[in-house]
Backbone as numpy.savetxt, mean C-alpha at the origin, in Angstrom:
# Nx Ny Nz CAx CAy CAz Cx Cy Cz
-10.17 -22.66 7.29 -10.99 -21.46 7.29 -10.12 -20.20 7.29
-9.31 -19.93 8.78 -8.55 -19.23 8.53 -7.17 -18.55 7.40
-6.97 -20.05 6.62 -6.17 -19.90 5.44 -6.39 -19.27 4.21
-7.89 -19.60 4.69 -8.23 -19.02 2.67 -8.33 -17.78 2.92
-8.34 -17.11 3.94 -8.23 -15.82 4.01 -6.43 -14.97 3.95
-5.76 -15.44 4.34 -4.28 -15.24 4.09 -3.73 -14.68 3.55
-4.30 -14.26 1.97 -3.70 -13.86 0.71 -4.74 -12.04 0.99
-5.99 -12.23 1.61 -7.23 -10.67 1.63 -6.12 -10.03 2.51
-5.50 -10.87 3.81 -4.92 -9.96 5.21 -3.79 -9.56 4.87
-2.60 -10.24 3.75 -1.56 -9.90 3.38 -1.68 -8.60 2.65
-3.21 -8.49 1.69 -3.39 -7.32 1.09 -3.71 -6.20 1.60
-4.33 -6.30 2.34 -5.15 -5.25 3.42 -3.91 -5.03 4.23
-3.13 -5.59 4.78 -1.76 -4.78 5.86 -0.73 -4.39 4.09
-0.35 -5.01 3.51 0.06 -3.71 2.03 -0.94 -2.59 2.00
-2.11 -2.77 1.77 -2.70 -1.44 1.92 -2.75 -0.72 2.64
-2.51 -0.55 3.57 -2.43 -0.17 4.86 -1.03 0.36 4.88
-0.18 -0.33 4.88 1.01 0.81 4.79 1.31 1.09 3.29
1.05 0.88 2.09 0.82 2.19 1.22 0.39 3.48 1.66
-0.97 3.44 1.86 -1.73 4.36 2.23 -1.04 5.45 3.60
-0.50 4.73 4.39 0.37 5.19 5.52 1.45 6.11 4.60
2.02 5.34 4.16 3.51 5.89 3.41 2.58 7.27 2.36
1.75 6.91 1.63 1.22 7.75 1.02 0.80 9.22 1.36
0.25 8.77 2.63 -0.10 10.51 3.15 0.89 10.83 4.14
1.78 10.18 4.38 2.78 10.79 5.09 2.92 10.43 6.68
2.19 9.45 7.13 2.33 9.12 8.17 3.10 8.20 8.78
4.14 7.31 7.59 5.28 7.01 7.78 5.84 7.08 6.81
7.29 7.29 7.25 8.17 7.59 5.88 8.26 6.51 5.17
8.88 6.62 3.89 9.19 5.43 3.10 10.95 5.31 3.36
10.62 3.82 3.60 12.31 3.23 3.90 13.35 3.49 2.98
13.32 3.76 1.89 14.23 4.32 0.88 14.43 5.65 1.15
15.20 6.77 1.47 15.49 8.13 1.08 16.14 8.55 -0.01
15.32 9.17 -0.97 16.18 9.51 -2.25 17.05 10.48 -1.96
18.51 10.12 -2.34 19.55 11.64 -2.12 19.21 12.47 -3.14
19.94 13.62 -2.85 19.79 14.70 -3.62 20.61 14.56 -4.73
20.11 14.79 -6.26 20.70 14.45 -7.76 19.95 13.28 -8.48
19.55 12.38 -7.53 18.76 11.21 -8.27 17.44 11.69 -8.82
17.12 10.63 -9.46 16.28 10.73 -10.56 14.48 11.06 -9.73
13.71 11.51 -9.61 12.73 12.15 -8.80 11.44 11.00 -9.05
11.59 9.71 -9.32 10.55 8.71 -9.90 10.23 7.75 -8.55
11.26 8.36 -7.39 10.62 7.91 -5.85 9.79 8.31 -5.04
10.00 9.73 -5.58 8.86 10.35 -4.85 7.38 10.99 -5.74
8.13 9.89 -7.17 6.70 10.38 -7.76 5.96 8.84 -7.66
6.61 7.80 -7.34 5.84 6.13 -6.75 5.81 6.61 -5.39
6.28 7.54 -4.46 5.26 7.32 -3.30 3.83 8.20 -3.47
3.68 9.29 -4.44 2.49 10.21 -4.54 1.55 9.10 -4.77
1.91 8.24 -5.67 0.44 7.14 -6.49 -0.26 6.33 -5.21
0.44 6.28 -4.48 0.12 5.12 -2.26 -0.63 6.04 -2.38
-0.87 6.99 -2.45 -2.48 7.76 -2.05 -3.70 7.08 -2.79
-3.73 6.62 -3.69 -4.38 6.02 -4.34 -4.75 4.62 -4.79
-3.13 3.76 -4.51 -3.02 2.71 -4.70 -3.33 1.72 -3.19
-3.31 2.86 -2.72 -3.28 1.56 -0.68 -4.76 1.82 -0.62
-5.09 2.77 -0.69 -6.76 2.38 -0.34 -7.41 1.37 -1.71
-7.04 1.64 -2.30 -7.73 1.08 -3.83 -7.50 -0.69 -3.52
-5.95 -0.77 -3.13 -5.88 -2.19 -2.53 -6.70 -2.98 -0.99
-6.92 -1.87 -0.53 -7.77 -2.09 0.59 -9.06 -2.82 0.31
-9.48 -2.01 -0.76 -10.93 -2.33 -1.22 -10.81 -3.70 -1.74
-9.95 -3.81 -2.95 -9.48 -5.29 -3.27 -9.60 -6.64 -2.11
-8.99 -6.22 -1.39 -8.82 -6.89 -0.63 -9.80 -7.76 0.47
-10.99 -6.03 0.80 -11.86 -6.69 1.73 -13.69 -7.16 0.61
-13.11 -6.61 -0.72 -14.28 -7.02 -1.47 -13.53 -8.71 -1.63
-12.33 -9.30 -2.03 -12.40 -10.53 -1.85 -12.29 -11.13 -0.81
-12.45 -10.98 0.28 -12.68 -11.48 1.20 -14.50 -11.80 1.66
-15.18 -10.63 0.89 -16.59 -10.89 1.59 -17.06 -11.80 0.12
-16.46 -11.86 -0.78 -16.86 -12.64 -1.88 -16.74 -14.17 -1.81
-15.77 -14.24 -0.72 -15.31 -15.67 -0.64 -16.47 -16.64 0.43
């Protein structure tokens, strides 16, 4: 019972810290130095969008199951 769920809770805690990292409530473990290419902090802007969006994923397959 508890197994087939495994793969919704793995998604839902990724979503969860996307969404975290996304609005800024924890940093992201990478720090880009200064000169590099700016495509880190334009993949953390999209966690605003992508961690909740996975959230939903996540708890719509779970109530589907």
């Amino acid at each position: 019972m508890i197994a087939d769920y495994i793969d919704q809770f793995i998604m839902f805690c990724a979503g969860l810290w996307m969404s975290a990292v996304g609005f800024g409530l924890l940093a992201f473990p990478i720090q880009a130095n200064p000169g590099q290419p700016t495509w880190l902090e334009h993949l953390v802007k999209h966690f605003k969008w992508m961690g909740p969006l996975l959230v939903v994923i996540a708890i719509v397959l779970a109530v589907a199951k």
